[in-house]
N, C-alpha and C positions, 0 to 999 in steps of 0.2 A: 606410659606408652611402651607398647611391648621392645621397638627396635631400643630402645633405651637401656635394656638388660644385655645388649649384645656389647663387648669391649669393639675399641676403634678397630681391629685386626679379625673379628667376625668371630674370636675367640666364645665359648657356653659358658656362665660363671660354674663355677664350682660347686653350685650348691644344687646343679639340677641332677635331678634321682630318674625322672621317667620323661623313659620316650614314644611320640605315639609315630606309627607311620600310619598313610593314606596313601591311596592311587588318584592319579586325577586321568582320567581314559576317556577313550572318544573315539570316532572315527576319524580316518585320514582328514587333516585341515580344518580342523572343527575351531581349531585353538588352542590346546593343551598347554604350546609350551609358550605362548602369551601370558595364560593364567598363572603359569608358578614361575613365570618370570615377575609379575606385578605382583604378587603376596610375597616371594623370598626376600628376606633380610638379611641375605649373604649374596653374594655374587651366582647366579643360579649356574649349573652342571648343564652343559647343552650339549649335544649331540649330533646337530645339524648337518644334512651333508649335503650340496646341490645337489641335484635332480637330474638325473640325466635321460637321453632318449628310451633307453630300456626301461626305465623308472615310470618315464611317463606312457608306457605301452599298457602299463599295469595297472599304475592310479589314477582314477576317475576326478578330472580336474574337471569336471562340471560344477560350475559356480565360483571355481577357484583360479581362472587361468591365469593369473597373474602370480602363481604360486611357484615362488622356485627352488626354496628347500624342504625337506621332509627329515626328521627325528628318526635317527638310524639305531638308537640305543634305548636313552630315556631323558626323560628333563627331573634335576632333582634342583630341591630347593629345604627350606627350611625356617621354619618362626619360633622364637623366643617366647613362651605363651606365659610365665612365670619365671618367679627364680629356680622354681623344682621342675616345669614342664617344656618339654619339648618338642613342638611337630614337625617332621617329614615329609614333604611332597613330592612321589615319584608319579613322573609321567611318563605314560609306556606308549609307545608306537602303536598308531590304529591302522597300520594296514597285516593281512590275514598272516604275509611271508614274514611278518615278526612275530607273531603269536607264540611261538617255543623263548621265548622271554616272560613271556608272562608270568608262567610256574614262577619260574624264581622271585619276580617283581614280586608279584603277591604273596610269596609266605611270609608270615607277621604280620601283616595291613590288616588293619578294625575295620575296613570299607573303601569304599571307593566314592567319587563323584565322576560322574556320568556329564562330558559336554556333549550337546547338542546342536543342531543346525536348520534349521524348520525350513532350509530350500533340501535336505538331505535325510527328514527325520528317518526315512527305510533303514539306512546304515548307519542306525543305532541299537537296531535289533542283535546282531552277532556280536556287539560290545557287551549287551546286557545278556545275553546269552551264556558269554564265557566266563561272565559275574557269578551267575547263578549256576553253573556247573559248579564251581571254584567253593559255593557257600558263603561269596562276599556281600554282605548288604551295600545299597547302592540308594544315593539319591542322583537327583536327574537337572543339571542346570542348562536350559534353553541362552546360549548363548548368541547377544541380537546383534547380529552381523546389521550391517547400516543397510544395505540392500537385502534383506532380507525379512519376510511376509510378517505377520502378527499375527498372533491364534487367541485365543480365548484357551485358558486353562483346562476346560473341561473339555473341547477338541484337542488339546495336544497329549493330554493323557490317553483320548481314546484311543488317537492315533499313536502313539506309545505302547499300546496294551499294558498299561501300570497299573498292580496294585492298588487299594486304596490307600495303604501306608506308605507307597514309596512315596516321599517327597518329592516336590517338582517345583523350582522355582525358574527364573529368570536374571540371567546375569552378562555386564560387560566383560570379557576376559579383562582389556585393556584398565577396567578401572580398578582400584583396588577398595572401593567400598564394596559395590554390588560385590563384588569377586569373595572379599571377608565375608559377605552374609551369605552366599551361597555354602563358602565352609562351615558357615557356623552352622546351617540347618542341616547339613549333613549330619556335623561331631552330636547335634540335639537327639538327631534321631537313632544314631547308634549308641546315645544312653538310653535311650527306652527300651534295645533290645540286649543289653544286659541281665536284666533282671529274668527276661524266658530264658536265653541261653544257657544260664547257670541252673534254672531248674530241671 
């Protein structure tokens, strides 16, 4: 079991050599910092700050109005994959007036996952946008909000305009099964773009 390599004090054993980072991105209240709150095996880095009346002039809480904090920094977290490997999970703020975070968030990350929201998919377009400026590969996890529609795969990509390589699955932030196989289809697919990259 991976948490089983972590010491009682969240200490990394000595014997790990590589670290990988990821971004876990989205638009405002998609879920971000759910998700690498439920995969971290340390006490996850949270950022959280109420919300205030000027806040809320800005972010679009359609769908969300019960929502009273927003990620003013980033959500990190981290898992124990081996005794030699180690992943990273930064979560960066999905509204636009954080975007000069990004740069920095992203230098070094292998990829990103992409949450989504199918009562909100439009504002996932300028996520995956800043991805693909940036040169980061990206897969795309439809996260199922409880009130929230069910699509057929093959309408949620159209409505996405994805590639046929990007991956696109479906996941609960809050569980931490769906949540691991959402990562895992990410780390899959940015081994297969290994081998073009280096050519």
């Amino acid at each position: 079991m991976v948490s089983a390599l972590v010491s009682d004090h969240g200490h990394l054993p000595d014997t790990v050599r590589i670290s990988v980072k990821l971004l876990v991105v989205g638009h405002f209240a998609v879920g971000k910092t759910t998700f690498v709150h439920t995969l971290s095996e340390i006490r996850p880095l949270r950022t959280e700050e109420v919300m205030t009346q000027a806040g809320a002039l800005i972010d679009d809480l359609t769908g969300v109005q019960g929502k009273t904090t927003t990620t003013v920094a980033m959500d990190f977290g981290r898992l124990t994959l081996s005794d030699r490997l180690v992943m990273y999970l930064f979560g960066a703020p999905g509204q636009q007036r954080f975007i000069h975070l990004w740069n920095d968030m992203s230098r070094g990350a292998l990829g990103a996952l992409v949450l989504a929201d199918t009562r909100r998919l439009e504002q996932s377009f300028d996520v995956m946008g800043r991805l693909e400026e940036q040169g980061l590969p990206y897969a795309v996890a439809v996260n199922t909000f409880d009130n929230a529609p069910r699509y057929p795969e093959p309408e949620l990509r159209d409505a996405l305009d994805l590639l046929p390589e990007t991956p696109l699955v479906s996941c609960d932030a809050r569980d931490p099964k769906s949540s691991t196989q959402a990562l895992i289809t990410l780390v899959e697919y940015l081994q297969t773009r290994i081998p073009q990259e280096r050519a």
